[in-house]
Backbone as CSV, one residue per row, in Angstrom:
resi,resn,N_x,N_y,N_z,CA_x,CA_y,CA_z,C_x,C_y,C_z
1,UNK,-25.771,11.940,-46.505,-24.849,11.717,-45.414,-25.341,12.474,-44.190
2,UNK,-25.177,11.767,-43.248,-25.412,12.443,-42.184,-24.684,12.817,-41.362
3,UNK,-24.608,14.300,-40.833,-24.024,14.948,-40.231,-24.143,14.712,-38.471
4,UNK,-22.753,14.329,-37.625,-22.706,14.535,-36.652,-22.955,15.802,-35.599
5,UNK,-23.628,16.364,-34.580,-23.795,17.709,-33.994,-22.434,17.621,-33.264
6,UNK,-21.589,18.857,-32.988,-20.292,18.763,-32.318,-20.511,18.303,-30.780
7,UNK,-21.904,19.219,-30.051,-22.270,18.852,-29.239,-22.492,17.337,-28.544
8,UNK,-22.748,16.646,-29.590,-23.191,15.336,-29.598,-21.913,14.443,-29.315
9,UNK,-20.480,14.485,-30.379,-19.992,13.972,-30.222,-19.182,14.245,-29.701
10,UNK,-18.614,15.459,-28.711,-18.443,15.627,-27.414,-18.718,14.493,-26.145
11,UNK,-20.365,14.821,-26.336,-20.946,13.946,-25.020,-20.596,12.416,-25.528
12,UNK,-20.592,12.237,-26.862,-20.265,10.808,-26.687,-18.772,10.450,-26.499
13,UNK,-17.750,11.544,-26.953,-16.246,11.000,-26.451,-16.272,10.964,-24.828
14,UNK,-16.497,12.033,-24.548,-16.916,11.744,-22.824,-17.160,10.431,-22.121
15,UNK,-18.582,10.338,-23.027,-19.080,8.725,-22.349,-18.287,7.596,-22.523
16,UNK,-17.518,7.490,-23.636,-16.697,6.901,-23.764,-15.458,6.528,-22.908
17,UNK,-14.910,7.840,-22.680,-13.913,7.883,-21.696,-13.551,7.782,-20.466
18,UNK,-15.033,8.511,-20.318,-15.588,8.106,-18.661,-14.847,6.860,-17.760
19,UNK,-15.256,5.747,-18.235,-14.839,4.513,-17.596,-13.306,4.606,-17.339
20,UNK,-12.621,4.740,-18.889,-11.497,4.924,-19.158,-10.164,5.575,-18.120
21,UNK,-11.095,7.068,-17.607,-10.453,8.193,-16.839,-10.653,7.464,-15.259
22,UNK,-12.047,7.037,-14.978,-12.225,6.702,-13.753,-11.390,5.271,-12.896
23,UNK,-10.818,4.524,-13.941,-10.119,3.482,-13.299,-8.600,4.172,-13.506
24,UNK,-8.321,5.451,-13.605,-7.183,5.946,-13.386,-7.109,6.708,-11.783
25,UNK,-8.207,6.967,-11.601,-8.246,7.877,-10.462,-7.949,7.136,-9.036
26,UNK,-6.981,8.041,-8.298,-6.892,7.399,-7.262,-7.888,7.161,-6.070
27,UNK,-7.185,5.436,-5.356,-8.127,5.215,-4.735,-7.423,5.135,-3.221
28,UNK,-8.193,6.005,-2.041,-7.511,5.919,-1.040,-8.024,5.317,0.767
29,UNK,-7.172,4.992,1.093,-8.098,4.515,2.386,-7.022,4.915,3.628
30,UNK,-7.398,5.298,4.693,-6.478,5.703,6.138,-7.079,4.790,6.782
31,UNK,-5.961,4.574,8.078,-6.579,3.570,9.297,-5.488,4.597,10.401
32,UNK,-5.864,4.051,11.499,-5.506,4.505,12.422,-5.621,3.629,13.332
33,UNK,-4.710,2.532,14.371,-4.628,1.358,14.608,-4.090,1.906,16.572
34,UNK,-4.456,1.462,17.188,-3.849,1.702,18.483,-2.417,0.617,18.501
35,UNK,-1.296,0.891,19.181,-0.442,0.595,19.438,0.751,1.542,20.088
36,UNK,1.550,1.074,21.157,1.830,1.996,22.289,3.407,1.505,21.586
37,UNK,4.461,2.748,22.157,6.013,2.555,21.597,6.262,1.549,22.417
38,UNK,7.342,0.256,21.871,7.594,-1.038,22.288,6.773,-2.086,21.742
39,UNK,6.227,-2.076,21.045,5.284,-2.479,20.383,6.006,-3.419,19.035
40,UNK,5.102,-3.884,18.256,5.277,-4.590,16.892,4.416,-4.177,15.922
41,UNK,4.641,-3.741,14.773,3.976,-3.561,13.557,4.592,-4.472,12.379
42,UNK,3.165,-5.380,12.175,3.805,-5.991,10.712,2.325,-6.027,9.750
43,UNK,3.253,-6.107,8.625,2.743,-6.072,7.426,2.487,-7.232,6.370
44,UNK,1.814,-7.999,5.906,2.394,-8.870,4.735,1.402,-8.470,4.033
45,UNK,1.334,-8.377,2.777,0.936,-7.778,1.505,1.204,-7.945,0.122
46,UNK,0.302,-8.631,-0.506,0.591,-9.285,-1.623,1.002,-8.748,-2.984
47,UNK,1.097,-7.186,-2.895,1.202,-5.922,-3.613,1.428,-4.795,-3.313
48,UNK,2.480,-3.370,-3.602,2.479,-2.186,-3.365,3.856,-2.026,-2.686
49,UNK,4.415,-0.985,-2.759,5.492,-0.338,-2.025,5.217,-0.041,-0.679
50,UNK,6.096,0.001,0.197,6.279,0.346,1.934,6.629,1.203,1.998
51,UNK,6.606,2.555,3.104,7.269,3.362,3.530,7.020,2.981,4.544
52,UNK,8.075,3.373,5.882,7.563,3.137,7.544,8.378,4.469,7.871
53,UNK,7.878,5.278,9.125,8.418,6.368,9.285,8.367,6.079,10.785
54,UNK,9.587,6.409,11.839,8.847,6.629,13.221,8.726,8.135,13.552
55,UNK,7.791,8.268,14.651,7.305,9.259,14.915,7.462,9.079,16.759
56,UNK,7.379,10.447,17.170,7.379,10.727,18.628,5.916,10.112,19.736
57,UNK,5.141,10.105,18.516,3.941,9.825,19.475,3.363,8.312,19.852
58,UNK,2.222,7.963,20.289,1.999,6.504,20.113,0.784,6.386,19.002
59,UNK,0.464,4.907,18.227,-0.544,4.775,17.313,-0.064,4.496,15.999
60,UNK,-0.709,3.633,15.597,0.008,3.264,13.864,-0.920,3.931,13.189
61,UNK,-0.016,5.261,11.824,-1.193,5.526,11.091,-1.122,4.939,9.586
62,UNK,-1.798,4.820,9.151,-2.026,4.219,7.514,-2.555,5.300,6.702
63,UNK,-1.964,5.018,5.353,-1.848,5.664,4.172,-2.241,4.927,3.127
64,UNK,-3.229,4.254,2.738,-2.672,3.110,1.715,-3.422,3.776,0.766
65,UNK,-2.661,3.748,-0.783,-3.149,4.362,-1.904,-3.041,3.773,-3.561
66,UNK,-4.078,3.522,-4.148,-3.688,3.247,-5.781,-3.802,4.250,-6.363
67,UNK,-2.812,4.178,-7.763,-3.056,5.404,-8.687,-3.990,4.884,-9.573
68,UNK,-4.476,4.094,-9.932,-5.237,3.374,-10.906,-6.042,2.570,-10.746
69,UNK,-6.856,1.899,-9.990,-7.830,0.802,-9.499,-8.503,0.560,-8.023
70,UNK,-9.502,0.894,-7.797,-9.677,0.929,-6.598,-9.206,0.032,-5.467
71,UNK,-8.854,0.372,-4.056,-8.039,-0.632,-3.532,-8.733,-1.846,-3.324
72,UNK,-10.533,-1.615,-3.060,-11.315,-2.608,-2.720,-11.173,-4.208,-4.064
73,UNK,-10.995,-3.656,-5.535,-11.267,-4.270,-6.311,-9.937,-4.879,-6.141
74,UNK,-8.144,-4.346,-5.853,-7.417,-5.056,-6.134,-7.230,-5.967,-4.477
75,UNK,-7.156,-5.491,-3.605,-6.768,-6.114,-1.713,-7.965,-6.266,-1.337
76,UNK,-7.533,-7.406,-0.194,-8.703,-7.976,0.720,-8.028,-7.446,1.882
77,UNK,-8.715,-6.670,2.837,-7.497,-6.054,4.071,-8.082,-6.716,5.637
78,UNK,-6.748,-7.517,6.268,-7.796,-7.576,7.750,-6.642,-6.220,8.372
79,UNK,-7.205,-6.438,9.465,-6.446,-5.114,9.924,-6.442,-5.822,12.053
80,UNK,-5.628,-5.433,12.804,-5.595,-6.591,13.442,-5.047,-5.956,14.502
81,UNK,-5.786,-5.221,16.200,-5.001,-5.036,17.299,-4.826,-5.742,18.610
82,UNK,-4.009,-6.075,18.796,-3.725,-7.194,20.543,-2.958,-6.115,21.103
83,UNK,-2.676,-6.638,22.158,-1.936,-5.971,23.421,-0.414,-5.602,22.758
84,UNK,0.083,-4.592,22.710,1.410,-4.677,21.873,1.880,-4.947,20.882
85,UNK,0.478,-5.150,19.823,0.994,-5.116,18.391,-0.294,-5.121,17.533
86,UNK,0.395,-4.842,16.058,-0.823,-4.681,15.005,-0.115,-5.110,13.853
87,UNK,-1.237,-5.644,13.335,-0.474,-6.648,12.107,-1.881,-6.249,10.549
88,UNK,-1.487,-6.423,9.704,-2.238,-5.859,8.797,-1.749,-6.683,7.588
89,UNK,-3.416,-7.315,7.001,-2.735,-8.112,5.935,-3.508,-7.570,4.657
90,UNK,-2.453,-8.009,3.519,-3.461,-7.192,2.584,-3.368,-8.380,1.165
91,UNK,-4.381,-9.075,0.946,-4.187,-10.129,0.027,-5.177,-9.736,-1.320
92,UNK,-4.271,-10.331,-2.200,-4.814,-10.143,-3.700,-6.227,-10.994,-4.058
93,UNK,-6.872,-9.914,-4.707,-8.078,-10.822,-4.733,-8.389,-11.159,-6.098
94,UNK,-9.102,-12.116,-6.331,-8.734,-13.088,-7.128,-9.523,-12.819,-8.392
95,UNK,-9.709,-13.415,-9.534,-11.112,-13.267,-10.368,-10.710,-11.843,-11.106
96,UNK,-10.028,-12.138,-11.778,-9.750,-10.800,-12.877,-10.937,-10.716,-13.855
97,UNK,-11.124,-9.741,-14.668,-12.092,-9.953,-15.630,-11.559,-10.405,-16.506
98,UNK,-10.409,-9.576,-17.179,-9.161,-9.680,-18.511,-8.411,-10.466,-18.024
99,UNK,-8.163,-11.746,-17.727,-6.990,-12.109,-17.732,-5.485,-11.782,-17.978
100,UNK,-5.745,-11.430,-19.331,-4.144,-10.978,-19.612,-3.729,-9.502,-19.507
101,UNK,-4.913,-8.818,-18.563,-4.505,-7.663,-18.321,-3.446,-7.514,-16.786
102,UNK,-3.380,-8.583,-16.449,-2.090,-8.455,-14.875,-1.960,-7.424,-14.147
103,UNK,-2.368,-6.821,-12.839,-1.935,-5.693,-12.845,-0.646,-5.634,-11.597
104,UNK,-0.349,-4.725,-11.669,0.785,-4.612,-11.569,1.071,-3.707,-10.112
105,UNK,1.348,-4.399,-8.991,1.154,-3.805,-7.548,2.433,-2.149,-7.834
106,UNK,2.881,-1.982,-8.635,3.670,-0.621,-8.730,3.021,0.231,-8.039
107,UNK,1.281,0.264,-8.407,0.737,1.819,-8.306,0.198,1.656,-6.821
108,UNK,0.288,0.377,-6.061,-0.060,0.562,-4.526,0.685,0.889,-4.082
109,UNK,0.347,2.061,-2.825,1.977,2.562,-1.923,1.058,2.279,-0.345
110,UNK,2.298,1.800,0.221,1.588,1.933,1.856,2.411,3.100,2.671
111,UNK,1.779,4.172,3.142,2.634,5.145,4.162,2.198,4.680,5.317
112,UNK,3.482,4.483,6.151,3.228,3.731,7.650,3.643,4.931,8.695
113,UNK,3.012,5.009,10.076,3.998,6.154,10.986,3.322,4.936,12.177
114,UNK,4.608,4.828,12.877,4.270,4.061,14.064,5.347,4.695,14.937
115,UNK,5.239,4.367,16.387,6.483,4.827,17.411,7.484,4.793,17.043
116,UNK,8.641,5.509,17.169,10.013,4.688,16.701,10.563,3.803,17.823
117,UNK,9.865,3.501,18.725,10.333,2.057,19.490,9.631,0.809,18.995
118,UNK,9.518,0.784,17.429,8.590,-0.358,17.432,9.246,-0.902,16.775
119,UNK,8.898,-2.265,16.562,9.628,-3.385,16.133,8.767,-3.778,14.492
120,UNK,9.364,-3.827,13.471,9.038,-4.171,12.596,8.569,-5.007,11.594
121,UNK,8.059,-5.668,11.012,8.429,-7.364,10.387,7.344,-6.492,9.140
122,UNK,7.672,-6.370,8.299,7.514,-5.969,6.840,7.353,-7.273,5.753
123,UNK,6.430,-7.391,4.651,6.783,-8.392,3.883,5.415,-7.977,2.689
124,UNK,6.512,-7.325,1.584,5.570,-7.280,0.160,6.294,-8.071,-1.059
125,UNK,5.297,-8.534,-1.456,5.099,-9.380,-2.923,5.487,-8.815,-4.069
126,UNK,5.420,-7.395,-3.986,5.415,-6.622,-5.347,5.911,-5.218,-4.982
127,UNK,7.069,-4.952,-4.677,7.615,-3.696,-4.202,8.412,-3.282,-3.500
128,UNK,9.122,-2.028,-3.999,10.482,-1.176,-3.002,9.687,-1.408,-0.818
129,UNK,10.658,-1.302,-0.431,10.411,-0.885,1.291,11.563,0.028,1.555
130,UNK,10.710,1.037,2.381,11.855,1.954,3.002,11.247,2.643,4.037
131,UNK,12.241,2.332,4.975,12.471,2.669,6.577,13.040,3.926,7.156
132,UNK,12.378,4.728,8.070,13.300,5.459,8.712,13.026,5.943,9.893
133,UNK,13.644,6.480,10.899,13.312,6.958,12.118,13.093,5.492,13.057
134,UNK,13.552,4.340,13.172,13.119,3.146,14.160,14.638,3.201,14.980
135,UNK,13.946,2.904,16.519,14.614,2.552,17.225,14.471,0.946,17.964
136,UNK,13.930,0.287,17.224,13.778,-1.205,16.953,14.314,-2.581,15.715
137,UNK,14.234,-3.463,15.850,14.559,-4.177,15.247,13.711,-4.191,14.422
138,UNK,14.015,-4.463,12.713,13.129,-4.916,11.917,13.717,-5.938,10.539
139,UNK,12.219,-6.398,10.442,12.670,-7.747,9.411,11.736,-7.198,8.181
140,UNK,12.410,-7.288,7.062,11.957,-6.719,5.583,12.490,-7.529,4.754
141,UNK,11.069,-7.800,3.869,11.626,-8.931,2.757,10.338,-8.660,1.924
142,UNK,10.512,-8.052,0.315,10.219,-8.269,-1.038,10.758,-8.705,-2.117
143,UNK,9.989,-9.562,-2.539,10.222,-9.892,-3.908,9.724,-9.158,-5.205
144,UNK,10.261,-7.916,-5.065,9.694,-7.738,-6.158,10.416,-6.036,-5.981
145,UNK,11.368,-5.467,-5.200,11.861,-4.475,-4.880,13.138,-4.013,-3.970
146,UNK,13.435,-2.742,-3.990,14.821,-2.717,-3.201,14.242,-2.059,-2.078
147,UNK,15.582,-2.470,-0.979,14.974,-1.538,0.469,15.967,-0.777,0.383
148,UNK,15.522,0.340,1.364,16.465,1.238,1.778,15.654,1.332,3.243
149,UNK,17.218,1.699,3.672,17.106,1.830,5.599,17.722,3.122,5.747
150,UNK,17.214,3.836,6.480,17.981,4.786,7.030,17.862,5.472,8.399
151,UNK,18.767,5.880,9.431,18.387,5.852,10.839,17.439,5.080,11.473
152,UNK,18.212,4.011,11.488,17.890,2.733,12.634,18.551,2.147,13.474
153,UNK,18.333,2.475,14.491,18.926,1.641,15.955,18.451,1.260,16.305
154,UNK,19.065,-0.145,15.686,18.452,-2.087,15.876,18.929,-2.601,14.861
155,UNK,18.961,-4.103,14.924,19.255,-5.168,14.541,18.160,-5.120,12.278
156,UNK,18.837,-5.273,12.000,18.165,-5.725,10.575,18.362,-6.762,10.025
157,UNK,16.966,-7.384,9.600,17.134,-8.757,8.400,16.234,-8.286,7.818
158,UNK,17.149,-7.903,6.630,16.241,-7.864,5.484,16.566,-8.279,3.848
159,UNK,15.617,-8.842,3.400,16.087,-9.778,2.158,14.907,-9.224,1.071
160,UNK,15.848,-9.362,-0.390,15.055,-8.842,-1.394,15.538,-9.829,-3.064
161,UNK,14.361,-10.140,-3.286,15.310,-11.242,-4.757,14.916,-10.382,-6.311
């Protein structure tokens, strides 16, 4: 019989796991988008939770983060500035390896900070949205989560199934 070295099978649980540990690790990306207060920020996104925060200054900043899969492998991102607004799309990309492995937009989160004079239009596929600090109107709609609003002065439509 032959004997395993402890050393050995160490390095091989390792190697093993390796893969295992590394599609757990988070994957993160920032943007930083010009846009002046009075403005529009929207979102549509085929996966992940919303936060939107306003802030005193001007400029949209981004947060976007997975706990488990890199963002490149799960979103296709355009990212998008005109005169008075920025719009940011983030679509699922296609071609799984496992099929029946599904994954599951839970572990994407988006942290948003834009003016609080900005106007909103929000829209995820797979996740909670929650608002605070706007002194604009905003429109929020997921299927796949609850919103919460809090300190906003403006108009709201927002829908969730």
């Amino acid at each position: 019989m032959k004997r395993v070295n402890s050393a050995h099978a160490a390095l091989l649980l390792v190697g093993l796991l390796t893969p295992v540990l590394s599609a757990r690790a988070e994957s993160r990306m920032e943007k930083a988008l010009r846009l002046d207060p009075g403005g529009r920020f929207s979102l549509q996104t085929d996966m992940g939770s919303v936060t939107v925060a306003g802030t005193n200054g001007a400029g949209a900043r981004l947060v976007i983060t997975s706990r488990r899969r890199s963002l490149d492998e799960l979103l296709r991102f355009t990212f998008r500035e005109d005169t008075g607004s920025v719009s940011v799309t983030a679509r699922r990309r296609r071609g799984h390896v496992f099929p029946w492995m599904r994954w599951s937009g839970g572990d994407v989160h988006f942290e948003i900070q834009v003016p609080a004079q900005t106007a909103l239009d929000i829209d995820t596929s797979g996740g909670a949205i929650k608002i605070a600090g706007l002194r604009s109107e905003a429109k929020l709609e997921s299927s796949g989560g609850g919103i919460q609003v809090r300190d906003l002065a403006g108009d709201l439509d927002g829908h969730t199934s």
